[in-house]
C-alpha positions in Angstrom: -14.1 1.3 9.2 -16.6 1.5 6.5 -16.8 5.6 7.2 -13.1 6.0 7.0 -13.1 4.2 3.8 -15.6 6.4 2.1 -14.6 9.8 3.9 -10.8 8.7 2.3 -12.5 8.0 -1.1 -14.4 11.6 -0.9 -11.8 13.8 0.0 -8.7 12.3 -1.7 -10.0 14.1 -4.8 -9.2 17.6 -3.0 -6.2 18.6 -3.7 -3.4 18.6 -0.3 -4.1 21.8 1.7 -0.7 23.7 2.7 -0.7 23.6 6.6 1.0 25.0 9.8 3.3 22.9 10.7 5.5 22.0 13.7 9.2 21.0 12.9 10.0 17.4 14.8 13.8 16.7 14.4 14.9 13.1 15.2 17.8 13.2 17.3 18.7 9.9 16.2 19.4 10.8 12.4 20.1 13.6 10.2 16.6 14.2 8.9 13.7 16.3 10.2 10.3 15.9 9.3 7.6 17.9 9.1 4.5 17.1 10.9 1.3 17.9 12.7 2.4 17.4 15.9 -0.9 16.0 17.4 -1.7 13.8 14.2 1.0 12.1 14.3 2.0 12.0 17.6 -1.0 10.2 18.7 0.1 7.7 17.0 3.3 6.7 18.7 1.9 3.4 20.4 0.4 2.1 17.3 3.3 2.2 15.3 5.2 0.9 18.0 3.0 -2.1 18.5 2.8 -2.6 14.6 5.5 -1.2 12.6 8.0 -3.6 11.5 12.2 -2.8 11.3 12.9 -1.7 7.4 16.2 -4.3 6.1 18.0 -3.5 3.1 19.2 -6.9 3.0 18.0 -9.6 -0.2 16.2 -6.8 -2.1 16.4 -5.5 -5.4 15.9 -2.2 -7.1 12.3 -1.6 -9.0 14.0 -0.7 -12.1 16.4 -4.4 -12.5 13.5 -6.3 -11.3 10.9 -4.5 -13.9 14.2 -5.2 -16.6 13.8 -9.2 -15.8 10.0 -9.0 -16.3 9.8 -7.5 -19.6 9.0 -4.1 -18.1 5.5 -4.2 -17.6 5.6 -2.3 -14.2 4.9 1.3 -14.0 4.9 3.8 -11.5 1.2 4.4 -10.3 1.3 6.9 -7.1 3.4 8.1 -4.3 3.2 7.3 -0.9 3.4 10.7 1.5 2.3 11.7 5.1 -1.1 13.1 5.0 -1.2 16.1 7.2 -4.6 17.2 6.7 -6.6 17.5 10.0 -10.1 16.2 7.6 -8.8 12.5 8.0 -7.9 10.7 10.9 -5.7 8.6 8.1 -1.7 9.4 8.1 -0.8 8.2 4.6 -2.4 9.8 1.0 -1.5 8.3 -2.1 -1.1 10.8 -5.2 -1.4 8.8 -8.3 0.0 8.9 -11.4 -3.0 8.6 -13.6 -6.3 8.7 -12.0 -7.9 7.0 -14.6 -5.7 3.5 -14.5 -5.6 4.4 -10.4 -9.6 3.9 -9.9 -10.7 1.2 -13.1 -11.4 -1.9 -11.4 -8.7 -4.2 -12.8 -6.6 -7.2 -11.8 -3.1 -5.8 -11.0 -0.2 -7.1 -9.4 1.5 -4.5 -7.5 4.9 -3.3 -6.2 5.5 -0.8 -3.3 8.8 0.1 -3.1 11.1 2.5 -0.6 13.9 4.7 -1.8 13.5 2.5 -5.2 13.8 -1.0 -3.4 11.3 -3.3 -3.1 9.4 -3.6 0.2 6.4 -5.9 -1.1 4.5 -7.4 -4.0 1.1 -8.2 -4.1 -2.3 -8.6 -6.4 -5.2 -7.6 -6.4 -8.0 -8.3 -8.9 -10.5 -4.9 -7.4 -8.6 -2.0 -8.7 -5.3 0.0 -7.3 -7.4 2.5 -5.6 -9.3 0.0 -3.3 -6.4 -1.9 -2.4 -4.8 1.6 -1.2 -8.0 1.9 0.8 -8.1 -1.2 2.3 -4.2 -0.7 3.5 -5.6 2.5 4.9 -7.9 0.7 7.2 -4.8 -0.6 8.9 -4.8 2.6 11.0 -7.7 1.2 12.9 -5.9 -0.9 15.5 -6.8 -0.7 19.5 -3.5 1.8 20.1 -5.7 4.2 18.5 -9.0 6.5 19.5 -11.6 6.8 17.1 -12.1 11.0 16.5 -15.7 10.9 16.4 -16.3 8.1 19.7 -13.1 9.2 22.0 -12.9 5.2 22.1 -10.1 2.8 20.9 -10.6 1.3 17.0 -12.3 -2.3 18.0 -9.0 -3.7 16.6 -11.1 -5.4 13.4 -8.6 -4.6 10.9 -6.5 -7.0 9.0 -3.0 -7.7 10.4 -1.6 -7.5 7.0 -2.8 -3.9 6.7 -2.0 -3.1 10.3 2.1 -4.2 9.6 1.9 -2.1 6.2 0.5 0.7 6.8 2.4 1.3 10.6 6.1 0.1 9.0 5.3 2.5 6.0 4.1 5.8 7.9 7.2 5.1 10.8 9.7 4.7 7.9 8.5 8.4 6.4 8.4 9.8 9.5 12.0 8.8 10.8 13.8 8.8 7.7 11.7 11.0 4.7 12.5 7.8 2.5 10.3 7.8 -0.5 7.4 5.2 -0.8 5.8 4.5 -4.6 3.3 1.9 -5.8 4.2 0.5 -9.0 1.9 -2.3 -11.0 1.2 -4.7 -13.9 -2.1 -4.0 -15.7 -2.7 -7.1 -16.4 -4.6 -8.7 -19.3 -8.5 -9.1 -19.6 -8.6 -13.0 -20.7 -11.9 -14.8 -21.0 -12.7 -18.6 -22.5 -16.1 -19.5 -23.6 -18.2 -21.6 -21.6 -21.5 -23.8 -22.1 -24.0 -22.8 -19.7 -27.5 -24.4 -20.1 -26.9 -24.6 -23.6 -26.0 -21.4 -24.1 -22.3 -20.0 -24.7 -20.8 -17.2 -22.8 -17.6 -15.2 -22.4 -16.0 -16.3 -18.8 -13.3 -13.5 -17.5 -10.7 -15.6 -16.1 -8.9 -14.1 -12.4 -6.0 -14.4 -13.1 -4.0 -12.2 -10.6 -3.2 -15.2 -7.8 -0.9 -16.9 -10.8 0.6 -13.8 -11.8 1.2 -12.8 -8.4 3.1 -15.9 -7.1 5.2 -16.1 -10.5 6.6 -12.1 -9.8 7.1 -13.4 -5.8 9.0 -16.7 -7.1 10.9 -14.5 -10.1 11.8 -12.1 -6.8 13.1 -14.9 -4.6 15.1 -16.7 -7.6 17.0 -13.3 -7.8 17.5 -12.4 -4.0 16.9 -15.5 -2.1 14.1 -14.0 -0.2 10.4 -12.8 -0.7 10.0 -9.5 -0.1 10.2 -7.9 3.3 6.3 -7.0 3.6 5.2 -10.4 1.9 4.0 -13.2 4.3 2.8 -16.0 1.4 1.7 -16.2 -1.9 -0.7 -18.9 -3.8 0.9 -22.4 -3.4 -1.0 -23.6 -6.3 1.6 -21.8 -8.5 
């Protein structure tokens, strides 16, 4: 897992290679995607075992929810299918700015589909790692490792698993279009005594952010958003 995360990190810097394609037309709606057959075929028992069923129901749109919190979201990268036969990965993300992308910084985060929201999350490590780490959900047991011919030990998180299946079935069937959005959120720090000697604490503050933007959600809908399973109960 540790390999796919630094391969990803390596070659996302490339920019997306045009490749031959074959056309894959759903017969059971209007779209048709295109797709490296083998790539993604390969990977019709994984996101059948882990993909969840997109609702549209007790939602809101990115732009009214970013209205009710002062507008401090902004659109960071673009979820697409990654074609590329140098990654075993399905998903890239294309970001907005690079430089806000990689900085290690507390963020709370949107992703949203077709302008809806699908989840909200936080993350205190930077937007770029939490992308990677949703990328590791491609390494569940329904899938063969390209290197071993074996099945992924099945050590990923769950919550990366769900994500990352229910996003890359959702392109695939219906070319909807996937986008992270964040908060950058404030560096605060307090002073603190240490052995007689003062320093600058930097507070974490993302948990408490987070669960306020999941309760501001629910207040509006009714619901937490579809790809949220908890936030911090201490908020």
């Amino acid at each position: 897992m540790t390999e796919l995360i630094e391969q990803q990190e390596q070659e996302q810097q490339e920019q997306q290679e045009q490749q031959n394609y074959d056309i894959i037309i759903e017969p059971t709606n209007k779209f048709t995607v295109l797709v490296v057959t083998n790539k993604f075929t390969n990977g019709v028992a994984a996101r059948k075992a882990w993909s969840k069923s997109i609702t549209l129901d007790n939602t809101i749109s990115i732009d009214s929810y970013n209205n009710s919190c002062n507008n401090n979201f902004e659109k960071r990268a673009i979820i697409t299918l990654d074609s590329s036969d140098k990654r075993q990965t399905t998903l890239i993300s294309t970001p907005v700015d690079a430089s806000i992308w990689n900085s290690k910084n507390e963020h709370i985060y949107v992703l949203t589909r077709n302008n809806l929201i699908m989840k909200i999350g936080g993350t205190r490590d930077g937007l770029r790692n939490r992308w990677n780490s949703y990328l590791c959900g491609h390494c569940v047991p329904e899938r063969i490792k390209k290197r071993t011919g074996e099945p992924f030990p099945g050590k990923m998180s769950v919550t990366n698993a769900y994500l990352y299946h229910t996003i890359e079935e959702d392109i695939i069937n219906t070319q909807s279009n996937w986008e992270f959005w964040s908060w950058k959120l404030p560096i605060i720090s307090f002073p603190v005594e240490i052995l007689e000697e003062q320093v600058n604490v930097i507070a974490q503050t993302y948990h408490a952010y987070e669960s306020i933007c999941i309760k501001k959600f629910k207040n509006i809908t009714g619901k937490i958003p579809l790809l949220c399973d908890n936030s911090d109960p201490n908020y």
